[in-house]
C-alpha positions as CSV (number, residue, x, y, z in Angstrom):
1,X,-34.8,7.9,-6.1
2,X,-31.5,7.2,-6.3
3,X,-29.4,5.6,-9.1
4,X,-26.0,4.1,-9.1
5,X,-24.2,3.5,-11.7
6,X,-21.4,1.3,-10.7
7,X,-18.2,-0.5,-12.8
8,X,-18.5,-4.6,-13.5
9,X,-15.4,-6.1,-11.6
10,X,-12.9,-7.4,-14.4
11,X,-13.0,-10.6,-16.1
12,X,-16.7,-10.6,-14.6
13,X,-18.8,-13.6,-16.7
14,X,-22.5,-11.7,-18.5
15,X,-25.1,-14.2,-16.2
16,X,-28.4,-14.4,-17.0
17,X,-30.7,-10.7,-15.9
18,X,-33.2,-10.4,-14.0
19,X,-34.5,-7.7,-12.6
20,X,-35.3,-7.4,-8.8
21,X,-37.3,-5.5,-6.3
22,X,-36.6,-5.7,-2.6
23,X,-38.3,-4.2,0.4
24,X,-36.2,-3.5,3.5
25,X,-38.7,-1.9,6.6
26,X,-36.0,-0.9,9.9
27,X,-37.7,-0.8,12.9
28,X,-37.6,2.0,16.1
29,X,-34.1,2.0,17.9
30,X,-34.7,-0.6,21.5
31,X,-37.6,-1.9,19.7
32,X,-38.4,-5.9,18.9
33,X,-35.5,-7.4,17.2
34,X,-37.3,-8.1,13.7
35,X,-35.4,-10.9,11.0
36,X,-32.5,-9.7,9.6
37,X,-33.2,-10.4,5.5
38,X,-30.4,-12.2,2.9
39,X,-31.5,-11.1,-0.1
40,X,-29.8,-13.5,-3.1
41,X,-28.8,-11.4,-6.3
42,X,-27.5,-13.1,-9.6
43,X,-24.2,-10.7,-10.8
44,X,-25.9,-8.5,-13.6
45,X,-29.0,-8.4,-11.9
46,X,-31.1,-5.3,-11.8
47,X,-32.0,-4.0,-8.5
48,X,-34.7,-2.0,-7.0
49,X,-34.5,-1.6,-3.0
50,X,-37.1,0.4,-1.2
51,X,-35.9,1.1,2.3
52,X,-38.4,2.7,4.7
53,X,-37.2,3.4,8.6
54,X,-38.9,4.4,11.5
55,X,-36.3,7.1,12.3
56,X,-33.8,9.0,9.8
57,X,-30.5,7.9,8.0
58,X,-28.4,6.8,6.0
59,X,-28.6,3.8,4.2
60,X,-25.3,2.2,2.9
61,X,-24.8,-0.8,0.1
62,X,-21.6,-2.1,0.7
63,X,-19.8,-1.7,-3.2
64,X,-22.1,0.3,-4.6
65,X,-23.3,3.6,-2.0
66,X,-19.9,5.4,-1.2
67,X,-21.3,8.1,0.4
68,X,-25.1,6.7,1.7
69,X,-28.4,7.2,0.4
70,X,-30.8,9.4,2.9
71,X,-33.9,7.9,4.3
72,X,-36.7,10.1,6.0
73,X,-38.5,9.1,9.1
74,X,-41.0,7.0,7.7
75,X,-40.6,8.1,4.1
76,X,-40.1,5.2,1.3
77,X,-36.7,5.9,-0.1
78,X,-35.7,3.6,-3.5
79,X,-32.4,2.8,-5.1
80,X,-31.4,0.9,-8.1
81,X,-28.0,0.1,-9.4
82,X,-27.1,-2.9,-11.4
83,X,-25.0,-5.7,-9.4
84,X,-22.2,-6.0,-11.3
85,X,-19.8,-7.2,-8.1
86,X,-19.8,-11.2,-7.3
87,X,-19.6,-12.4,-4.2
88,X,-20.9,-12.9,-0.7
């Protein structure tokens, strides 16, 4: 498991917490084009994301995993991190 620890943006408002858990499953290379999901996160939110893939990489939160978090073939990997960035 990985956990980020990342810096509020400045002048960021203290919103109400909640704490979240989100499952993202990536599908085969060529395979069926599956719904891509929007998950909606409240800044100060705090997040759990278990990512599982049917091939090996890298998976990347824009603002908050600089360098990637590994994911095995098939292999559940989990993140959390706080979101302390607004925005779209």
């Amino acid at each position: 498991m990985a956990r980020i620890a990342a810096q509020p943006d400045s002048g960021a408002a203290q919103a109400r917490h909640e704490v979240r858990v989100l499952t993202v499953r990536i599908g085969a290379p060529g395979g069926e084009p599956g719904e891509i999901p929007v998950f909606k996160l409240t800044q100060g939110d705090d997040v759990t994301i278990r990512a599982t893939s049917a091939q090996g990489g890298v998976l990347m939160i824009h603002g908050y995993t600089p360098t990637g978090i590994p994911v095995a073939q098939a292999q559940p990997a989990t993140v959390v991190f706080a979101a302390v960035h607004a925005g779209h």
